[in-house]
Structure formats: structure tokens, C-alpha cells
C-alpha positions in Angstrom: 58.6 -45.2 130.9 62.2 -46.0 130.6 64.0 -47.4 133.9 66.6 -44.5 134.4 63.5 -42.2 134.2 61.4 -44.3 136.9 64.5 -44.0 139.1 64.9 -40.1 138.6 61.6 -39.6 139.4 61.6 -41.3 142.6 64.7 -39.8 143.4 63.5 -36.3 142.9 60.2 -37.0 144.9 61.3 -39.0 147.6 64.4 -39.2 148.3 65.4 -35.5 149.1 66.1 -36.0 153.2 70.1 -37.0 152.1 72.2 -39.1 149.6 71.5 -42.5 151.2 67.3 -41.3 151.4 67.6 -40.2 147.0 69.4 -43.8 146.5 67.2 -45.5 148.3 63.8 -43.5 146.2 65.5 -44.3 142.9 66.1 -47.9 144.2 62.6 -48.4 144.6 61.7 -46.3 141.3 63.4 -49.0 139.2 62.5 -52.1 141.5 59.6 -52.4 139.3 61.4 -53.2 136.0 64.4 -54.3 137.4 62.2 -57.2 139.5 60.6 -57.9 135.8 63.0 -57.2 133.4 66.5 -57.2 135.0 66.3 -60.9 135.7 65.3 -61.9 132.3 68.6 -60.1 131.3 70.6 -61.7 134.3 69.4 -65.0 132.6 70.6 -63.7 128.8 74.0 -62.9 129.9 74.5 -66.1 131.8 73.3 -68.0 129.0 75.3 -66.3 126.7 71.6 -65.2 124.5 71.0 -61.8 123.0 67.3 -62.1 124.9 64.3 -60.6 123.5 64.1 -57.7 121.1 62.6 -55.0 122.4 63.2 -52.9 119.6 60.0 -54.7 118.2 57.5 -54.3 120.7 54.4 -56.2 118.7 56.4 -59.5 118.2 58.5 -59.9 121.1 56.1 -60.4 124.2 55.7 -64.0 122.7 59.6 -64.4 123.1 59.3 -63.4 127.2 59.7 -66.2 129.4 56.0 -66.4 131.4 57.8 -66.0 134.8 58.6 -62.1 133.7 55.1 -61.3 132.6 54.1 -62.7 136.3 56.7 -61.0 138.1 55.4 -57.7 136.3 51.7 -58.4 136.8 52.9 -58.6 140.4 55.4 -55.6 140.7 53.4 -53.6 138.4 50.2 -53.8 140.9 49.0 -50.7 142.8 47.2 -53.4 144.7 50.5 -55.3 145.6 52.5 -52.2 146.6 49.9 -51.0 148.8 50.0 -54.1 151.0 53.8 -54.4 150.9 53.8 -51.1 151.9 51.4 -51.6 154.2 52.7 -54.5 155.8 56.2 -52.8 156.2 54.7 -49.7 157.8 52.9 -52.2 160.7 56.5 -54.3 160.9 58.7 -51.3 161.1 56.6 -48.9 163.3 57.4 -46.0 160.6 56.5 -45.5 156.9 59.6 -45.4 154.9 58.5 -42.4 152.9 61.0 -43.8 150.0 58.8 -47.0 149.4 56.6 -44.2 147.1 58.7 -44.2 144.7 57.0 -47.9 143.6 53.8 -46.3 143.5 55.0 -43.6 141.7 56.5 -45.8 138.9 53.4 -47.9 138.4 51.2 -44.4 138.1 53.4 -43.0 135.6 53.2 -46.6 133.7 49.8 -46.6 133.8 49.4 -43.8 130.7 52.5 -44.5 128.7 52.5 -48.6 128.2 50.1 -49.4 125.4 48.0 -52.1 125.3 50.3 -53.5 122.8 53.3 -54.1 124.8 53.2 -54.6 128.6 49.9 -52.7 129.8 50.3 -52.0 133.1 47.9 -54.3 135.2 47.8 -52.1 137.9 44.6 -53.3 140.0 46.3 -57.1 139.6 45.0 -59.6 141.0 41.6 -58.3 141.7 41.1 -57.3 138.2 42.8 -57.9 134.8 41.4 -54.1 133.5 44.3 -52.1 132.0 44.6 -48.5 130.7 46.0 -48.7 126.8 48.4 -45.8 126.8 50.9 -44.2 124.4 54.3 -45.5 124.3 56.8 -43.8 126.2 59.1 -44.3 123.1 57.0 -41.7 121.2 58.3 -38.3 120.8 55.0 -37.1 122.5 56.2 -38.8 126.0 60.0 -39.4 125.4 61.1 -35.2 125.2 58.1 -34.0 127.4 59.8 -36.5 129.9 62.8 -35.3 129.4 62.0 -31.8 129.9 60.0 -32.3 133.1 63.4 -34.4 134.6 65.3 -31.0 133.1 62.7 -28.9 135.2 62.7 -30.9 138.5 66.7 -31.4 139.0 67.2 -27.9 137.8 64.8 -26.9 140.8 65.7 -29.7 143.2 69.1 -28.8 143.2 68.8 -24.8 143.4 66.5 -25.6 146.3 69.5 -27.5 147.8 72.3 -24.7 147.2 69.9 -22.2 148.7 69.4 -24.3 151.7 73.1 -24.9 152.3 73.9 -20.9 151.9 
């Protein structure tokens, strides 16, 4: 799924308690990718390098730095999150209900990553087993994506108007 998308969604799921609660969901939504991906483009720009092309998904993992595929096996791991999340909830006394949106992300990878480009190893490091999906470019995940965002703002925020009246 695309990053804007991964932050929507955790937005809308978890981050409806205020404005600083929906930021903080969407943060987390896009931590994921932006862990991964955002640094390898941090490192383009200082470089002054175009990066990777992702426009052709078959040929381009072999162009991706190592460090990024680790720091996705790693932010990309149901396994991981669960003990991050874990391990914050014994820290800070209280689960930050906002922290789901990482989960959330890695679930909806999990079906729309091919095994072509960036499966989404999300039992990693205890096991290397990965779903092979459809792409989330395709047509067939790409508008039915867009029309469940549609669906879920349209509702979240005529939930919120009633709730003010």
C-alpha cells in the first residue's frame, strides 16, 4: 500500500480521541515505510542521486542499499511491533491505543506486496515465510482503496459533526 494510505488508515482507526491522537495514528501508520524508505530518500537528496526506480519494481530491489531491506524486515514484523508495543505498554503503565496503527500497516501489507517486490516478512525473525500478494499499484487494490478511504472519512467525519451538534 502507498504511504499516504497507511497513514489514513491509521488515522481513521486510531486516532479519533482529538487532533494531536489522529496525528499521532497516522504517524505511526507511515513509520513503517518512512523507517524503510524515507531514509533511503534522505540519503538521495543529500547525495544529490535520483535513488532507485521504483517505477520498475522487478529490477530495482538489486539497486536498494541492504540497510533498507533490514530496516523493513524489521519494521515490517508483526513480531517486532508486538514487543515494542509490548514493552511500551509495561514502561508507560498505559497502552497507547495509537501504536495500532503499526500493526495495522503491516496487515494491510501483508495481501498487496507481491512476492516480487518487497513481500512483507511479517513473522521476521522467527520465520522468513511471506504471503505473495497483488500489488497495491493494480487497479484491483489502488481504486477499491481509494473508495474504502472515501467511505471511512465520509463516515468519520459525519460521526464527528453529529457529535459536536
Amino acid at each position: 500500500m502507498d504511504i499516504i494510505s497507511h497513514g489514513l488508515y491509521g488515522g481513521v482507526s486510531f486516532g479519533r480521541k482529538s487532533k494531536i491522537s489522529y496525528w499521532k495514528a497516522f504517524f505511526f501508520g507511515i513509520m513503517p515505510d518512512l523507517f524503510s524508505f524515507g531514509i533511503l530518500f534522505i540519503f538521495s537528496i543529500l547525495s544529490f542521486t535520483s535513488g532507485p526506480d521504483f517505477s520498475v519494481h522487478h529490477s530495482v530491489s538489486a539497486s536498494i542499499p541492504s540497510y533498507v531491506h533490514s530496516l523493513y524486515n524489521i519494521t515490517h514484523s508483526l513480531v517486532i511491533a508486538s514487543i515494542v508495543i509490548g514493552m511500551l505498554w509495561i514502561l508507560r503503565g498505559k497502552l497507547m491505543i495509537e501504536l495500532f496503527a503499526w500493526p495495522l500497516h503491516i496487515l494491510v501489507d501483508i495481501p498487496t506486496h507481491s512476492s516480487e517486490f518487497f513481500p512483507t516478512p511479517f513473522l521476521w525473525p522467527v520465520s522468513s515465510y511471506h504471503f505473495d500478494g497483488v500489488n497495491w499499484g493494480s487497479l484491483y487494490i489502488f481504486l477499491p482503496n481509494i473508495i474504502l478511504l472515501s467511505v471511512l472519512y465520509i463516515q468519520f467525519y459525519f460521526r464527528k459533526k453529529k457529535i459536536k451538534k
